[in-house]
C-alpha positions, 0 to 999 in steps of 0.5 A, a space after each residue: 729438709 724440713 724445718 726443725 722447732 727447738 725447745 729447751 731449758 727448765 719447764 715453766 720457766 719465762 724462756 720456755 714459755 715463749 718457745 712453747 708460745 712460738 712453736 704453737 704459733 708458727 703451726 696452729 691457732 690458739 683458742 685459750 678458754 672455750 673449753 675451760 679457763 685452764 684449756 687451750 686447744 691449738 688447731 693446725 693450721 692447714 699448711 701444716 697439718 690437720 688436727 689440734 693439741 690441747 693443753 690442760 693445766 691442772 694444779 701445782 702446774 702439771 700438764 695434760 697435753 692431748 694429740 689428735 694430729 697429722 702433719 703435711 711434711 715431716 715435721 721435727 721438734 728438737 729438745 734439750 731438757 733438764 733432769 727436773 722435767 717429768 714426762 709420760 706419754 702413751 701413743 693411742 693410734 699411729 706413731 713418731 719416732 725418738 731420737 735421743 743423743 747417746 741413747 738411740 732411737 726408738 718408735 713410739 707405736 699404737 699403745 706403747 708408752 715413754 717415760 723420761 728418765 731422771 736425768 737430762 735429755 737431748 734429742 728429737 721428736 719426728 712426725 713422718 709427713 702424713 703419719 698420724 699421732 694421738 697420744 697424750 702426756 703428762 708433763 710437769 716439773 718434778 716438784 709439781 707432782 707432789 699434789 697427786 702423792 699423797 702419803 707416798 711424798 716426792 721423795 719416795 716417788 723419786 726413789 720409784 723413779 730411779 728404780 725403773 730407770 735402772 731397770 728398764 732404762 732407755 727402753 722404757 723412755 724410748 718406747 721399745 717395748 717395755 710396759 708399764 701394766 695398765 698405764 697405757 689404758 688408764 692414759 687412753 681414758 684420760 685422752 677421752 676426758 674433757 676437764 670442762 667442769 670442776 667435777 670432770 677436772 678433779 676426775 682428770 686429776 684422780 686418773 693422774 694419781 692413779 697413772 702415778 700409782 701404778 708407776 710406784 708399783 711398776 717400780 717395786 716390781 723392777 725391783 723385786 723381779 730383778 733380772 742380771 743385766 746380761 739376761 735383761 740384754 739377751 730377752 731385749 733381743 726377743 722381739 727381733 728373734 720372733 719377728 726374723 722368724 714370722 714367717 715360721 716362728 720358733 718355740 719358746 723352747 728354742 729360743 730359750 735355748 738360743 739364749 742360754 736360758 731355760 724356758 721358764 726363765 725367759 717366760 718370766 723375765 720377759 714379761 718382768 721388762 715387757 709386761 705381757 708374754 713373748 707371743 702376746 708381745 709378738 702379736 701386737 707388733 705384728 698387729 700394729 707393724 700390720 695397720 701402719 701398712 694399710 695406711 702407707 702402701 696400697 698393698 692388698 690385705 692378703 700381701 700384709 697379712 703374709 708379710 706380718 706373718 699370717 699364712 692366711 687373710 683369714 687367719 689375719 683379719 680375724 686378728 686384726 679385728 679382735 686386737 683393733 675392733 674392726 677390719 683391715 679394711 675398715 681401719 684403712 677408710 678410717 685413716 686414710 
């Protein structure tokens, strides 16, 4: 069993901070300032991984953190935060997995996003051994927020919060599946920015805004768009349905009907907790399920393609190339 580094208590606090400084320093070496003042990039040491972490503090002490890393053996990081803490984070390309107490567990794939609910969390973070991740988070006491809500105010936003939550909830923090329309693209663009000027910082700090502002829309939407709990229970279910049935997939119609549900219904309120269609959902899954096996099996790419669901490798690499801009085959050189 591999070692597992805890973190806990209030962000930003004196004990915190030295657990933070603890854990960078048990897996990487610093490098404080050669980007910026207000960078450090923490790059893995090579018994532990290859890749970095870098930590941008932008103002009232809210933090971009960028991944780019591959650990050597599974590596787990156990948490217990408090209800103050705001967190939201989008995996880019690979993966880890969640475990939160008395809420289950879920897998933060390629272009799905977490947001930490506005309550105490307990769980663990896992990094299969060898898996990829790149992602980057948002991270930062509540209250350091109000900097980038302008006329909206924290109480607001606080407001927009607990809607989501009740809402969309666990999914949402645990990754499975419950989108947040455009975030996970705005995110990608703030993975690619370097906060290496005052100009490049205050553009960093405007993508943050603009994240915050499609979380306050997200939250109106939930609201507007409300689904009974039994009906937002029964669609959580659809995903599992199309993927039993990959290899033969059943219409629309059909599985509205193995809901008790009509058809329009199930469109509508699917795409009120997911953001996209069930098939497009159904896609993507197939698609992501599709690249983690070219980087952990040598299964050929027309054993895949079947296995995800594709009658033919042609059918599949057309897919996978225009969902991933590139081949199987191209991508399995790329992460391997």
């Amino acid at each position: 069993m591999s070692r597992v580094h805890c973190l806990s208590g209030e962000l930003g606090s004196p004990d915190q901070e030295r657990q933070y400084a603890s854990y960078y320093a048990a897996i990487a070496t610093e490098d404080r300032g050669r980007v910026a003042p207000h960078v450090t990039t923490y790059t893995l040491r090579p018994e532990a991984g290859q890749g970095s972490i870098e930590v941008t503090r932008l103002q009232g002490g809210l933090r971009v953190v960028r991944y780019d890393v591959s650990f050597a053996a599974d590596h787990r990081v156990g948490y217990s935060f408090s209800e103050d803490r705001f967190e939201l984070e989008v995996c880019l390309d690979g993966g880890l997995r969640l475990v939160e107490e008395g809420a289950g567990q879920g897998e933060l794939g390629r272009f799905s996003l977490s947001l930490t609910p506005p309550r105490p969390t307990r769980g663990m973070l896992v990094h299969s051994a060898g898996r990829p991740y790149r992602g980057v988070s948002l991270t930062g006491h509540r209250a350091a927020l109000s900097p980038y809500l302008g006329s909206v105010g924290a109480d607001a936003f606080a407001s927009s919060l607990k809607r989501l939550d009740s809402s969309r909830g666990d999914d949402l923090y645990l990754g499975r599946g419950a989108q947040l329309h455009g975030v996970p693209s705005l995110l990608a663009d703030v993975f690619g920015s370097r906060a290496e000027t005052a100009g490049k910082t205050l553009l960093m700090e405007s993508r943050v805004m603009a994240a915050l502002a499609l979380l306050i829309d997200a939250s109106s939407s939930a609201t507007e768009n409300g689904l009974a709990d039994h009906e937002a229970d029964a669609l959580r279910t659809v995903p599992l349905i199309l993927w039993r049935e990959r290899h033969a997939l059943p219409a629309l119609a059909e599985v509205a009907r193995l809901l008790s549900m009509s058809p329009k219904r199930l469109a509508r309120g699917f795409k009120t907790l997911f953001g996209v269609p069930p098939m497009e959902y159904h896609r993507r899954q197939c698609l992501e399920r599709a690249a983690d096996l070219l980087v952990d099996t040598d299964w050929t790419v027309e054993r895949i393609g079947g296995e995800v669901g594709y009658a033919t490798a042609s059918n599949f690499v057309y897919a996978f190339r225009r969902r991933l801009g590139c081949t199987p085959a191209e991508y399995r050189r790329t992460h391997t």
